[in-house]
N, CA, C and O of each residue as an XYZ file, in Angstrom:
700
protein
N      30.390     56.561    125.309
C      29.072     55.945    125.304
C      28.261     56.559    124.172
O      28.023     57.763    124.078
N      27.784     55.438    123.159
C      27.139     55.690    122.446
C      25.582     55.984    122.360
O      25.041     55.005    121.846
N      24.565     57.082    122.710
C      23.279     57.070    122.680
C      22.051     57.301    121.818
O      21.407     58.335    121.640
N      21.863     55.874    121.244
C      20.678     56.171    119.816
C      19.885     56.247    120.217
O      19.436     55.590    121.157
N      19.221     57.463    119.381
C      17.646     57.982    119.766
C      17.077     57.197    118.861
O      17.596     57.122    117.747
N      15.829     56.418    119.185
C      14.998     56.138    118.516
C      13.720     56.314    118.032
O      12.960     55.449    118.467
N      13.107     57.251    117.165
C      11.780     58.148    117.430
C      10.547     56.574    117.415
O      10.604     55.398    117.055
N       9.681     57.373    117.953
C       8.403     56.254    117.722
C       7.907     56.343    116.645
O       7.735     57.477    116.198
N       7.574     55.382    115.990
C       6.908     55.082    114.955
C       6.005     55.938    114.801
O       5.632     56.344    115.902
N       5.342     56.524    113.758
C       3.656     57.612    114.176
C       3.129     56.081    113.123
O       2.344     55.625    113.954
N       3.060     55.186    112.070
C       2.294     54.479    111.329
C       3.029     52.994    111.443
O       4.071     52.626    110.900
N       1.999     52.147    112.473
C       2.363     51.191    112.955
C       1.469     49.980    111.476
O       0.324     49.848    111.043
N       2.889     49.327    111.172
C       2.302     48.207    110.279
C       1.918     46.371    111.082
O       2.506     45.441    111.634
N       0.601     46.771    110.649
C       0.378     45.291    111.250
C      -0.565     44.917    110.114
O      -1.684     45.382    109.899
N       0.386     43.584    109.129
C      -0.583     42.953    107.488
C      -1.270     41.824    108.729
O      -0.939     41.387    109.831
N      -2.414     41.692    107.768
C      -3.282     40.442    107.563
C      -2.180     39.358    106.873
O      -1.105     39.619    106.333
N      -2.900     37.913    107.107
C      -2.326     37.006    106.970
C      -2.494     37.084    105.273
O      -1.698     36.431    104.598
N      -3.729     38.035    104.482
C      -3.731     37.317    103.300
C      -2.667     38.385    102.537
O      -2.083     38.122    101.486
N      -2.543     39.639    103.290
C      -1.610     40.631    102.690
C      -0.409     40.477    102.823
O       0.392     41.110    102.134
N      -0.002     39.501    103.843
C       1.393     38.879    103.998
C       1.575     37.973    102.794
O       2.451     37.882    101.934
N       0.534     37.389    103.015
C       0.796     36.291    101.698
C       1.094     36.753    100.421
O       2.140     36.408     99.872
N       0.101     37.673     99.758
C       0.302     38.323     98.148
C       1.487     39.532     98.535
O       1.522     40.221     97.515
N       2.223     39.966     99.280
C       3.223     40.660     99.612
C       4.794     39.805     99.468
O       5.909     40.157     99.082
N       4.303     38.712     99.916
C       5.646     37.755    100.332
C       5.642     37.437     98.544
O       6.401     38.062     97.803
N       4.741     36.456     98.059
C       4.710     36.394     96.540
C       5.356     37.431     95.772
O       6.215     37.058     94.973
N       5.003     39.163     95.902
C       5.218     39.909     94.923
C       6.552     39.924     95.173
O       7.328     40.359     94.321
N       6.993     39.442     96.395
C       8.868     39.574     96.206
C       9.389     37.912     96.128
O      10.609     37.773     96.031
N       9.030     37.369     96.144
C       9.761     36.011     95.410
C       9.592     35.462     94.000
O      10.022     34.434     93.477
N       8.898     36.377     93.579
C       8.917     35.903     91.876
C       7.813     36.754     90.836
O       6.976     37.545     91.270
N       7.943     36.513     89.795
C       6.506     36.992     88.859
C       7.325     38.236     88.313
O       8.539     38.402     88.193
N       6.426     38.916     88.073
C       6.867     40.060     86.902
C       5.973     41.565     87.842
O       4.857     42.079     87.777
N       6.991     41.755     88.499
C       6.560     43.241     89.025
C       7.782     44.210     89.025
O       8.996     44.016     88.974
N       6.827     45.583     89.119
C       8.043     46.915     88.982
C       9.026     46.711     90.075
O       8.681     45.883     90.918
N      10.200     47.297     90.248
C      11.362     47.231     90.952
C      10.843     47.845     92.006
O      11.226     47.446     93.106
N       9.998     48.796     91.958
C       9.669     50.226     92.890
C       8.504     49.185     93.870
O       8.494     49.069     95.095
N       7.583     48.520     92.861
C       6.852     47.671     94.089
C       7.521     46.513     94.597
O       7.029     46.142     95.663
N       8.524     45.786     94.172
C       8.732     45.066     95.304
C       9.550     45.752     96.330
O       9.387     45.486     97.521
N      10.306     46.506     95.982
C      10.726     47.374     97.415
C       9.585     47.463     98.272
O       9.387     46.803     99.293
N       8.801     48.401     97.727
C       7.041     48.200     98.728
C       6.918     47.727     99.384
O       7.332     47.993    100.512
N       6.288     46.762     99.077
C       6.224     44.955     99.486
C       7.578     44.656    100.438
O       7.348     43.972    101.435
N       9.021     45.114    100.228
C       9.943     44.848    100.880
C       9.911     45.116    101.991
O      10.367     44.472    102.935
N       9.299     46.222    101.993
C       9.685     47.730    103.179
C       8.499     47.012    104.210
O       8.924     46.648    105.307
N       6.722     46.740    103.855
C       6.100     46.410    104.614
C       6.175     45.081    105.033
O       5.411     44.775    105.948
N       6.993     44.120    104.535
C       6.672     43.075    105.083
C       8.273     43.061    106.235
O       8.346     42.198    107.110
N       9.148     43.858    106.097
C      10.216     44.262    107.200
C       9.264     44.906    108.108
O       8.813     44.128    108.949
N       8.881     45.976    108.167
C       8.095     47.239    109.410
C       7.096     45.916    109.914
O       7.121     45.570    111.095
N       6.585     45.507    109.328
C       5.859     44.391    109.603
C       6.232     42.991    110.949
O       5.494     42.462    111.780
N       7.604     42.810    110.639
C       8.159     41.896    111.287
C       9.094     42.778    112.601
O       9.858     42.347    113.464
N       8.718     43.888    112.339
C       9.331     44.729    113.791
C      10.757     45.639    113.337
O      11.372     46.212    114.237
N      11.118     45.712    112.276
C      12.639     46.401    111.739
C      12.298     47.422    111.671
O      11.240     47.813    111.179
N      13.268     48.140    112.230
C      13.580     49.851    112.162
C      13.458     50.062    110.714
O      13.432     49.230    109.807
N      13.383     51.478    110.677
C      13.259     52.054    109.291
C      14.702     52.446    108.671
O      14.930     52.555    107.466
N      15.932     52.700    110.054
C      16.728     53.001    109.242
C      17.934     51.872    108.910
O      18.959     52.170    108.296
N      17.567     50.218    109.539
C      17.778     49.309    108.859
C      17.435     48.799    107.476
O      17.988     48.280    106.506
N      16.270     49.200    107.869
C      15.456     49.080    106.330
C      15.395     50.117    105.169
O      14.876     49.943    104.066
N      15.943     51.078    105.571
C      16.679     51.577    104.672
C      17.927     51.495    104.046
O      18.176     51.528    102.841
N      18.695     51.383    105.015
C      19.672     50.436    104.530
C      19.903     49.517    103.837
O      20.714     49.686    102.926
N      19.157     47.974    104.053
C      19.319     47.241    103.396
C      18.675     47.150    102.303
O      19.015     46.154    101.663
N      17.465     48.103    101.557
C      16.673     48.232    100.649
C      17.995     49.237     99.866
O      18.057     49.393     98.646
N      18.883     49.783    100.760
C      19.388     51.236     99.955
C      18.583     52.331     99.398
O      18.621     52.843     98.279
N      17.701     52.626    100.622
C      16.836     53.414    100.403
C      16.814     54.521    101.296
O      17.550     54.269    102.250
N      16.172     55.872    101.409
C      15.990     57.042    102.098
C      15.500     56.316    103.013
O      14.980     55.213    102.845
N      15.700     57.139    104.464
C      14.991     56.872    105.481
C      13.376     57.262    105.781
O      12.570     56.837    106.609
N      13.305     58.078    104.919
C      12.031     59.075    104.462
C      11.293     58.658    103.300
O      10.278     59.290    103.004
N      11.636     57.751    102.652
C      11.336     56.979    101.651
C      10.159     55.648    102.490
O       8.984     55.360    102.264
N      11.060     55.168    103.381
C      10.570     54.294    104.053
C       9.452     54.756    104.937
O       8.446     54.055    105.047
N       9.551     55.726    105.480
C       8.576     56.079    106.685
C       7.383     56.378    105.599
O       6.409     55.731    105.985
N       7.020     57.177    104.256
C       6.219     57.468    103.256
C       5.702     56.168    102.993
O       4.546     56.003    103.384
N       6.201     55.287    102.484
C       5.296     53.689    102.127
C       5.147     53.349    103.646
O       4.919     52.160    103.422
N       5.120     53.385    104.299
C       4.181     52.728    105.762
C       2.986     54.110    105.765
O       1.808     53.760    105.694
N       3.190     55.201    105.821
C       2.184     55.922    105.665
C       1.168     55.693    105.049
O      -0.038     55.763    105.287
N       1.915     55.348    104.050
C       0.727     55.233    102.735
C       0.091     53.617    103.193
O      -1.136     53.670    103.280
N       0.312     53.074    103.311
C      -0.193     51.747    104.109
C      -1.680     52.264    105.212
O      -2.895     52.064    105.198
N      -1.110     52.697    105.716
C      -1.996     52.781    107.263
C      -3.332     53.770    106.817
O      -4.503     53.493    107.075
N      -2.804     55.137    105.997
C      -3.781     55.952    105.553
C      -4.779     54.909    104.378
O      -5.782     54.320    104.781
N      -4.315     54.824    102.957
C      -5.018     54.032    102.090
C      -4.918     52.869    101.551
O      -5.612     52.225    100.763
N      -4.139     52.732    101.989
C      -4.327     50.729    102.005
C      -2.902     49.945    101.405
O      -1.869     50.586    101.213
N      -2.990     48.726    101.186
C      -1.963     47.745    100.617
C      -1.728     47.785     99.243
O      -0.617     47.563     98.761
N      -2.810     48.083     98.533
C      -2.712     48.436     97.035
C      -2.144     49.847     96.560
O      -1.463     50.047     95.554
N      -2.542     50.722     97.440
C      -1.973     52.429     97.139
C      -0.618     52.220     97.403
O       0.121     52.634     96.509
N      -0.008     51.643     98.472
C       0.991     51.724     98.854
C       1.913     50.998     98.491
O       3.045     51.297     98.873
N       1.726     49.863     97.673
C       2.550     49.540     96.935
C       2.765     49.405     95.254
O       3.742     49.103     94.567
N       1.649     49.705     95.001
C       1.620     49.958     93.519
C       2.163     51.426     93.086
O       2.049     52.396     93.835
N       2.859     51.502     91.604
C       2.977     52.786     91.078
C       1.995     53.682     90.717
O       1.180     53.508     89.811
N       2.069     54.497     91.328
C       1.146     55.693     90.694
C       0.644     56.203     88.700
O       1.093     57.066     87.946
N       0.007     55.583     88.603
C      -0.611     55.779     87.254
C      -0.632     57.327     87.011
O      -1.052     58.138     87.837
N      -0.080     57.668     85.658
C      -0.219     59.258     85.990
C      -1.129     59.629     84.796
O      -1.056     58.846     83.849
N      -1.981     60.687     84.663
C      -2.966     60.740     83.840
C      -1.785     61.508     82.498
O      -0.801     62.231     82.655
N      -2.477     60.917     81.127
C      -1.982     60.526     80.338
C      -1.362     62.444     79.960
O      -1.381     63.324     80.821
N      -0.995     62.603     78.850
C      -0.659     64.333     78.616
C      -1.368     64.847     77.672
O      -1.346     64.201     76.624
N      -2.273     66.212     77.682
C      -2.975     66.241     76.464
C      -2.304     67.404     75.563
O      -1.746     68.356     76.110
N      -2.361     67.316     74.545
C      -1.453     67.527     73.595
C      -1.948     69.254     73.530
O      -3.105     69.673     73.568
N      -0.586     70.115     73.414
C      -0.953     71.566     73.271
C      -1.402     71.581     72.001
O      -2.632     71.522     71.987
N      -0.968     71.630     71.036
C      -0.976     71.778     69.507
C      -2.481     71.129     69.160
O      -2.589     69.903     69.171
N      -3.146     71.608     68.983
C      -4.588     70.815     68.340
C      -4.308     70.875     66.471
O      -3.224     70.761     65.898
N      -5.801     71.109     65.792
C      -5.982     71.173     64.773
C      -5.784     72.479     64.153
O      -4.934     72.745     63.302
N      -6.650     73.271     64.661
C      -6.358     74.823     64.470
C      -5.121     75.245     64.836
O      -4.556     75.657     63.823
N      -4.389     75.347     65.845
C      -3.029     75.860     66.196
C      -1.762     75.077     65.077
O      -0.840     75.813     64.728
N      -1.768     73.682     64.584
C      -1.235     73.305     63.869
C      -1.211     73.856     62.295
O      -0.250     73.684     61.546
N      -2.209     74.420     61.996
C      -2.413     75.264     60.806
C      -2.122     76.191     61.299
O      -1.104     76.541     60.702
N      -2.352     76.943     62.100
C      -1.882     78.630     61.888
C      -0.149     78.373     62.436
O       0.259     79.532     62.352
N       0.455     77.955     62.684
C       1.775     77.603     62.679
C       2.476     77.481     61.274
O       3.491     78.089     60.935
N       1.499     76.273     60.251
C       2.106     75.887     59.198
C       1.706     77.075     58.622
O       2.793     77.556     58.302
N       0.711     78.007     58.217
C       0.387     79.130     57.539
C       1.227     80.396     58.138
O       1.677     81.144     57.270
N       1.410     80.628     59.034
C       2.669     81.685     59.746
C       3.672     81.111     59.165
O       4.189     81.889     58.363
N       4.277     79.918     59.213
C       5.891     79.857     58.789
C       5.953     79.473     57.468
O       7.058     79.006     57.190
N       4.963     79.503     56.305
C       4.701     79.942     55.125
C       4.673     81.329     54.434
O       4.942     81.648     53.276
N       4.232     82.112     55.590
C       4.265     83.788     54.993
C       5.702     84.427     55.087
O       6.815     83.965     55.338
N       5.193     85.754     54.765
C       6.295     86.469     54.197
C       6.942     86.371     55.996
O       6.160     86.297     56.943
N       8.015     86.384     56.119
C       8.709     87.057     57.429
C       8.715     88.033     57.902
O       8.496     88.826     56.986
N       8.878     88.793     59.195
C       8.521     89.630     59.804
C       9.722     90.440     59.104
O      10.814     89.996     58.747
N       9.160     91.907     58.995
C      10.126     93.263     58.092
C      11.822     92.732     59.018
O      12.081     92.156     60.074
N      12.354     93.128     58.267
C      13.964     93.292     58.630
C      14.076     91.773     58.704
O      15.289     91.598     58.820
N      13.566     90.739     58.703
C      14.512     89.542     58.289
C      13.728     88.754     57.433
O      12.545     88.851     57.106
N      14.806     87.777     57.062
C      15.183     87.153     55.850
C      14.048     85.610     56.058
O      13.597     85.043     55.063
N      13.807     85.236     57.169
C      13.075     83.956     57.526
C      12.613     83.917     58.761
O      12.851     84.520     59.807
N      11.652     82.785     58.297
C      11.303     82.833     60.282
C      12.047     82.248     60.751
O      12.798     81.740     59.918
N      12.394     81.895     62.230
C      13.477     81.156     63.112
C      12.326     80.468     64.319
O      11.171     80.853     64.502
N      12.835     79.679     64.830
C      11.694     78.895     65.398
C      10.965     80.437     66.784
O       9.858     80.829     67.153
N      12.537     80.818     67.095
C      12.270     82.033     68.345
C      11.183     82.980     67.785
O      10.380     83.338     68.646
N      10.995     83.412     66.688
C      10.163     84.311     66.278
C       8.963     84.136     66.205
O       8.123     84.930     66.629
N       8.635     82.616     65.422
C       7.147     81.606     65.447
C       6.355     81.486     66.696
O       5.151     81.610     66.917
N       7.867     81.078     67.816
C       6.662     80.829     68.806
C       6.459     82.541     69.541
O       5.268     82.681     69.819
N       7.155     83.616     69.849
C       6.640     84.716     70.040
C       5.527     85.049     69.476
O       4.651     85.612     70.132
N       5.330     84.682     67.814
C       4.517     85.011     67.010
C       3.382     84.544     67.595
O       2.670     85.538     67.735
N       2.917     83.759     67.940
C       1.901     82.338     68.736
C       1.640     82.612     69.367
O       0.507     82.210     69.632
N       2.440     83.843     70.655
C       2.099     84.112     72.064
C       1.374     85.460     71.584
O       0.373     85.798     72.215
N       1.699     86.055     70.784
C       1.670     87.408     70.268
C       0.156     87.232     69.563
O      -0.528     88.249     69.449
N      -0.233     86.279     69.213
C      -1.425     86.034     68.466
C      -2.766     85.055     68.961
O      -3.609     84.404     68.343
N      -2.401     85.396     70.865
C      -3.332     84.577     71.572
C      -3.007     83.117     71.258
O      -3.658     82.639     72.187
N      -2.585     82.254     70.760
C      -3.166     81.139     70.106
C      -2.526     80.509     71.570
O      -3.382     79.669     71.848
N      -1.664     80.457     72.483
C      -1.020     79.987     73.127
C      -0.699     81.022     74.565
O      -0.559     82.230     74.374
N      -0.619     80.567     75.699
C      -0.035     81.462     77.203
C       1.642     81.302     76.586
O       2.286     82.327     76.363
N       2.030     80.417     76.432
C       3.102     80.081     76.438
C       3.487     78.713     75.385
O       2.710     77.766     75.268
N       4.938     78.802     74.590
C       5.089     77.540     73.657
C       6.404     77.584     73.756
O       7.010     78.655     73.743
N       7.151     76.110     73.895
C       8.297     75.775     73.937
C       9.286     75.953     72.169
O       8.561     75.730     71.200
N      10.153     76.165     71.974
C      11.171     76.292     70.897
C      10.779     74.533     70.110
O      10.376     74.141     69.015
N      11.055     74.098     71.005
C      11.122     72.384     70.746
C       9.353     71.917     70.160
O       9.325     71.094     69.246
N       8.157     72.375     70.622
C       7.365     71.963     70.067
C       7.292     72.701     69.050
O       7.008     72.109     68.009
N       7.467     73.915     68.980
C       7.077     74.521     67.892
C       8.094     73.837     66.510
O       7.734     73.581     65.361
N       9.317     73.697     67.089
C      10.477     72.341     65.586
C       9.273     70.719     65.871
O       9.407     69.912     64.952
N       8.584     70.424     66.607
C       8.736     69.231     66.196
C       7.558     69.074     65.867
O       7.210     67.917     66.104
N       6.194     70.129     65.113
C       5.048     70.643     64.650
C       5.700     70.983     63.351
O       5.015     70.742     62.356
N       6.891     71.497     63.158
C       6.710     71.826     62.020
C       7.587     70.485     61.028
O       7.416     70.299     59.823
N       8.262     69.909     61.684
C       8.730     68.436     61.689
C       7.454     67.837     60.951
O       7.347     67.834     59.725
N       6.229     67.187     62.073
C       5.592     66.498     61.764
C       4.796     67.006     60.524
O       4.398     66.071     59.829
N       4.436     68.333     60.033
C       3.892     68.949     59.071
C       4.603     69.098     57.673
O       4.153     69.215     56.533
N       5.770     69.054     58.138
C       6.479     68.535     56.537
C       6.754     67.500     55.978
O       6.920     67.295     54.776
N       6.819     66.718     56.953
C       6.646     65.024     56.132
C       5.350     64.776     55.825
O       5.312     63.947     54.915
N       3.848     65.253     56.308
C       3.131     65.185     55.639
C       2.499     66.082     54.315
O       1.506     65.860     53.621
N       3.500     67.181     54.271
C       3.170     68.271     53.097
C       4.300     68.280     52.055
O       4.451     69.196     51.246
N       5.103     67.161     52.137
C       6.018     66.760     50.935
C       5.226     65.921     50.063
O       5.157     66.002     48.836
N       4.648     65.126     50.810
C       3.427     64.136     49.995
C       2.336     65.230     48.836
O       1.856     64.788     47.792
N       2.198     66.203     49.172
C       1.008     67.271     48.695
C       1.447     68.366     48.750
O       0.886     68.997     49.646
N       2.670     69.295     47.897
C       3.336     70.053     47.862
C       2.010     71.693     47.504
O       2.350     72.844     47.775
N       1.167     71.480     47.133
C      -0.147     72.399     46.970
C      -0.788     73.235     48.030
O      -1.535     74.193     47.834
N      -0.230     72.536     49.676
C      -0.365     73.196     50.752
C       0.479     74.248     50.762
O      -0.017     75.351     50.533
N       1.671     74.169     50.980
C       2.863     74.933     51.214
C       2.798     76.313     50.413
O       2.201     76.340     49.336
N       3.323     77.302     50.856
C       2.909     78.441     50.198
C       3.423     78.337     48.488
O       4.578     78.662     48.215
N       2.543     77.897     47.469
C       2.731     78.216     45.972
C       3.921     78.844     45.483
O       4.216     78.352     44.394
N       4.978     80.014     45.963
C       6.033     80.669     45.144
C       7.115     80.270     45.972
O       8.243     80.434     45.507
N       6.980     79.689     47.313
C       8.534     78.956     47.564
C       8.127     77.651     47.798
O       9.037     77.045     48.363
N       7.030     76.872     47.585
C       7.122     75.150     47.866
C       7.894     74.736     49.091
O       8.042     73.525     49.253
N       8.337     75.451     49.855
C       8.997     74.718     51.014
C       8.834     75.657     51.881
O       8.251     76.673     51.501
N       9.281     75.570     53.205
C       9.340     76.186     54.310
C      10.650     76.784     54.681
O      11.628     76.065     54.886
N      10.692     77.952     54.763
C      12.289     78.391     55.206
C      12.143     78.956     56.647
O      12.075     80.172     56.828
N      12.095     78.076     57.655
C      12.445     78.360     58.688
C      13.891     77.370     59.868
O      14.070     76.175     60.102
N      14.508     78.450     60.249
C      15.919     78.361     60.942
C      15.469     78.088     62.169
O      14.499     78.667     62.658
N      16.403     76.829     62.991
C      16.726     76.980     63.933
C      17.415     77.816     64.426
O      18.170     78.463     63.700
N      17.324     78.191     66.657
C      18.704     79.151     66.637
C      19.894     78.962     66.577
O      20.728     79.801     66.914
N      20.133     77.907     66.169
C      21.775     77.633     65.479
C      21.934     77.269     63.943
O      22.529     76.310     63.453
N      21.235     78.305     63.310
C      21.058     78.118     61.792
C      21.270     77.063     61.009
O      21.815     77.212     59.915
N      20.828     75.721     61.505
C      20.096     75.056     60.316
C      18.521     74.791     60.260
O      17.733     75.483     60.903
N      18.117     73.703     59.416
C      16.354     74.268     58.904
C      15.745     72.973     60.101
O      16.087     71.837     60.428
N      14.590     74.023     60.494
C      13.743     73.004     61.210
C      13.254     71.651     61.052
O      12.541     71.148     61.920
């Protein structure tokens, strides 16, 4: 004898006739994210009385996935809960000032006992010189990236007795 437990629901979905309606729409056609018509999938199933871990199933979805969008339903509404989360945009570490003292550090002489800077040394250099808590290997190559395609145009920036930049990646070729 087989005995399924079935927990109770804690976020009971019951749509309005007009949220059934623009729900039923967002899954029969038009141009929406994959992630919201699942949404829309999930509430208009919980809606019509289906378990969650049918409806997980047939969505091929977590069971915990499912119980989260009815949550989000009952707490803030039909729009939170099925739309994607907008995420606020990223603001850029590197400003104006930090972009110059980067290009003016990996212009100077190199630190005693070696031959060039290497990106590992720049960004220590950066942490070492307040300008930064912390800087990735990768921004610090792709700052000095964007600073040499614009200082090939105007070779007068670049330090005067080597015209170019000699700095190594850590697998020795040039940034």
């Amino acid at each position: 004898m087989i005995i399924h437990i079935i927990a109770m629901k804690r976020y009971i979905i019951k749509l309005t006739h007009e949220e059934r309606t623009k729900l039923t729409q967002m899954t029969k056609g038009g141009r929406h994210a994959v992630r919201e018509v699942q949404r829309a999938q999930i509430l208009l199933k919980s809606d019509a009385g289906v378990i969650d871990e049918e409806i997980a199933e047939h969505l091929n979805l977590n069971v915990r996935t499912v119980e989260r969008i009815r949550q989000r339903y009952v707490v803030e509404g039909v729009d939170v809960a099925v739309n994607t989360a907008k995420y606020p945009p990223r603001v850029a570490k590197f400003d104006g000032e930090a972009q110059a003292e980067l290009v003016h550090l990996a212009c100077s002489a190199p630190p005693e006992g070696r031959q060039r800077w290497t990106l590992q040394l720049l960004a220590d250099k950066m942490v070492e010189l307040a300008i930064f808590e912390s800087v990735s290997l990768e921004g610090v190559r792709q700052q000095l990236k964007k600073k040499r395609a614009k200082t090939l145009v105007n070779t007068e920036i670049l330090h005067s007795s080597q015209r170019e930049c000699r700095v190594r990646s850590g697998d020795g070729r040039r940034a």
